[in-house]
C-alpha positions as CSV (number, residue, x, y, z in Angstrom):
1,X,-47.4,187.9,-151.2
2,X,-47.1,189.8,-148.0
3,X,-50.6,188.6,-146.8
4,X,-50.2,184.8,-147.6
5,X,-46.8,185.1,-145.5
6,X,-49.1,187.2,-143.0
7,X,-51.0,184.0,-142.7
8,X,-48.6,181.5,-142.9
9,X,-46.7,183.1,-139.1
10,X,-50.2,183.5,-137.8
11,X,-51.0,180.0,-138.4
12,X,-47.6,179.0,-137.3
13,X,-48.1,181.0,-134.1
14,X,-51.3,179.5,-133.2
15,X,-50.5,175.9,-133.4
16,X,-47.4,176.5,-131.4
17,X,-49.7,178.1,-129.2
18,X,-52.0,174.9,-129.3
19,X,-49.2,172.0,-129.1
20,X,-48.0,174.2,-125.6
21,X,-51.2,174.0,-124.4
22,X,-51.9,170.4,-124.3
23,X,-48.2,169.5,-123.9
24,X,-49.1,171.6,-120.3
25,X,-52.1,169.6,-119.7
26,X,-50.6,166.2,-120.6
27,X,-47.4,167.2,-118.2
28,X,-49.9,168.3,-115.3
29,X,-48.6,166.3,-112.4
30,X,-51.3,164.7,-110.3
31,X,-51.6,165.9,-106.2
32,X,-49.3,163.2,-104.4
33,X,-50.7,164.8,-101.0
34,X,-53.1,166.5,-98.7
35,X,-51.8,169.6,-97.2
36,X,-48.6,169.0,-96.1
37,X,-49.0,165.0,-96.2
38,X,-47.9,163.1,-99.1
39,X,-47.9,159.5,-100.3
40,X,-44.8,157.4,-99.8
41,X,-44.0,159.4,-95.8
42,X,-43.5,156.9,-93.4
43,X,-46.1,156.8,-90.2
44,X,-43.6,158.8,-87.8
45,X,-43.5,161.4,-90.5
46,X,-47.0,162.0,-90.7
47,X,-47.4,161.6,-86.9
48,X,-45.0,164.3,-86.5
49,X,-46.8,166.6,-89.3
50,X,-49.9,165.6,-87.7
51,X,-48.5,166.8,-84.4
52,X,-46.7,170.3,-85.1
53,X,-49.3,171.8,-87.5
54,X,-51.5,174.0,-87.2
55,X,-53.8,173.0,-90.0
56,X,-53.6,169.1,-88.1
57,X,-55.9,169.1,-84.6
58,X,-58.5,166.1,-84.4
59,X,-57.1,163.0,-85.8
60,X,-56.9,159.9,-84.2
61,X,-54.7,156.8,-84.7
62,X,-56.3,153.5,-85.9
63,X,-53.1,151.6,-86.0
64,X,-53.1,151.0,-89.8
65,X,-55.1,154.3,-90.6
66,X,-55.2,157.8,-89.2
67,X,-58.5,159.8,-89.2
68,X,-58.9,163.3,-89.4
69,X,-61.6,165.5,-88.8
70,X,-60.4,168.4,-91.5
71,X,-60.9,171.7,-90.4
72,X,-60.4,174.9,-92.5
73,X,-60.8,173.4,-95.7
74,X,-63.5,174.4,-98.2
75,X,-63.9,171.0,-100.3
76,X,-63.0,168.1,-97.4
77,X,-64.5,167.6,-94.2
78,X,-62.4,164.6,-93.6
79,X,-59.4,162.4,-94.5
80,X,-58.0,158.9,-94.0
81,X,-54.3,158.1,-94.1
82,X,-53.9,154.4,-94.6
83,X,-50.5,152.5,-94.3
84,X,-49.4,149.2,-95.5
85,X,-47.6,146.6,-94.0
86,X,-43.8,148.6,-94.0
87,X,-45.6,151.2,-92.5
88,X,-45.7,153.9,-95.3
89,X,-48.3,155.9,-96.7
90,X,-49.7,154.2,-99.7
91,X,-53.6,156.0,-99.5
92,X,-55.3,158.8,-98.8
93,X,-59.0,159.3,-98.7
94,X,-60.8,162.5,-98.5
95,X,-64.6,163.1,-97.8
96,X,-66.1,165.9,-99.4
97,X,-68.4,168.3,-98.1
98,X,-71.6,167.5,-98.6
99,X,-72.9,171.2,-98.5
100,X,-71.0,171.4,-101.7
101,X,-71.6,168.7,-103.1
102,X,-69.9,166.1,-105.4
103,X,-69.9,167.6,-108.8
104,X,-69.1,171.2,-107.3
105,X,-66.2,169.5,-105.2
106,X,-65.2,168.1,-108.3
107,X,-65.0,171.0,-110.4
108,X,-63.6,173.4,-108.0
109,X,-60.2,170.9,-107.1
110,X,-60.1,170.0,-111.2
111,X,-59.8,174.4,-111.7
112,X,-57.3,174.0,-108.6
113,X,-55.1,171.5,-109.8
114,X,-55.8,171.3,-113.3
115,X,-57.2,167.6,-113.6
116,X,-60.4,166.5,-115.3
117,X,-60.9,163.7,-112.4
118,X,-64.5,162.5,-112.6
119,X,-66.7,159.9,-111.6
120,X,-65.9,158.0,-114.3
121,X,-62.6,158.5,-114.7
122,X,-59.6,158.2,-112.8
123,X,-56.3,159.8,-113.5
124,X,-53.1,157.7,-113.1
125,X,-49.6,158.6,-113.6
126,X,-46.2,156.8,-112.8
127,X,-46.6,156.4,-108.9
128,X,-50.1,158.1,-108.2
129,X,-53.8,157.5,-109.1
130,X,-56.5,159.2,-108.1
131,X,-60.3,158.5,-108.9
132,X,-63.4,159.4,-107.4
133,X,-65.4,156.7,-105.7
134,X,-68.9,157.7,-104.1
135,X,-68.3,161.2,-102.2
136,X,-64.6,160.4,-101.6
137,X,-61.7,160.9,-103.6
138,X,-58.8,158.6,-103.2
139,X,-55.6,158.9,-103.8
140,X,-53.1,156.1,-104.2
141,X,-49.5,154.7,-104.6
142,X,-49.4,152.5,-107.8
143,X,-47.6,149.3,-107.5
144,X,-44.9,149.8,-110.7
145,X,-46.1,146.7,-112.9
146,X,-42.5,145.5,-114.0
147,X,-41.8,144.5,-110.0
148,X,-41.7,140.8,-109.6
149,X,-40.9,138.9,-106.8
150,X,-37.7,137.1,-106.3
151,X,-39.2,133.9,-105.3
152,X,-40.7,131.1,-107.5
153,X,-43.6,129.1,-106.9
């Protein structure tokens, strides 16, 4: 009798242990930035990150977009901050190192962030997608798909 109930707690233990574990992964929230600069800043905000930090110094401004050279870190070399029309950040665009390469670029900011982004598959939550196109990885707003326009055709 004492082994079955023995059994029974270990087994109970390990599937607690098992539903936490992919409950963490399902609940792992997607990067909404680079560095300090997230989607949804307005372009003065980012202008102003751009400007005071010390991680930001060789961008340029493109009007709609904002280049980077990135310095100091190990996976991009550089980044594109695109705006839309209101003037907020909807997409950013990072080019990976090609000394690296793709599928090490990959893995490492998957182990950093704890994704499973690929080339074949994007990852998309509630305001944020991210997918891997070519040697870039792009992040974006997502348009919420119950938002309709006010106006009639």
């Amino acid at each position: 009798m004492r082994r079955g109930r023995s059994c029974l707690w270990l087994a109970v233990c390990l599937s607690l242990i098992m539903a936490g574990s992919v409950f963490g992964s399902s609940v792992a929230k997607i990067p909404v930035g680079f560095r300090d600069i997230k989607l949804g800043m307005t372009k003065t905000q980012v202008m102003d990150l751009l400007k005071k930090s010390r991680d930001h110094f060789s961008y340029d401004d493109f009007g709609q977009e904002i280049r980077e050279v990135v310095r100091g870190d190990e996976l991009f070399r550089y980044a594109t901050y695109s705006f839309n029309p209101d003037g907020v950040l909807a997409e950013i665009v990072l080019q990976m190192r090609e000394i690296l390469g793709r599928d090490r670029c990959l893995e490492l900011y998957n182990s950093q962030h704890g994704l499973s982004i690929s080339t074949r598959q994007a990852t998309v939550d509630a305001t944020t997608s991210i997918e891997v196109c070519n040697d870039t990885l792009v992040m974006k707003l997502v348009q919420s798909s119950d938002m309709r326009s006010a106006k009639r055709p």
